[in-house]
Phi, psi and omega in degrees: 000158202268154167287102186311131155288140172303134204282305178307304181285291209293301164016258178319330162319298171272354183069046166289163138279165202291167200269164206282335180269005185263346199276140147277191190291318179304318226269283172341296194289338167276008181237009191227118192268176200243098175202205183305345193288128171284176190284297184336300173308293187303328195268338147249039164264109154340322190269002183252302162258163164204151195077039153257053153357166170281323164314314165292319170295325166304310196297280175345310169291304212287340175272343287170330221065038168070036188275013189307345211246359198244120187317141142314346188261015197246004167302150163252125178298322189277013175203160214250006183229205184248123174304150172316298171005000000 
């Protein structure tokens, strides 16, 4: 049987992002630019996170006040919720 590549090394190879649960609150916010991209688009782009499903994102916003719809550049960094702004 063939030797599997290490998941980490095959990643960094393809240019995934790091998976999301490994991440902190800083390390998360520095993988998320801050522009027109809804929060939703970014948190399943792949080249940014990886391991974030459609299921977890929905549950996650929906948990967040329902912020799926608000560009990233309108996050407040410093709150787990989206600014008025």
């Amino acid at each position: 049987m063939p030797e599997l590549p290490d998941v980490d090394d095959y990643l960094r190879e393809h240019k995934f992002g790091s998976d999301a649960l490994n991440l902190d609150k800083s390390e998360l916010c520095a993988r998320i630019p801050e522009h027109r991209e809804n929060i939703t688009e970014a948190l399943l782009n792949p080249k940014r996170l990886n391991g974030i499903g459609n299921g977890f994102a929905d549950d996650t916003l929906f948990q967040a006040e329902d912020c799926d719809t608000v560009p990233t550049l309108h996050l407040d960094k410093d709150s787990p919720h989206a600014s008025s702004g």
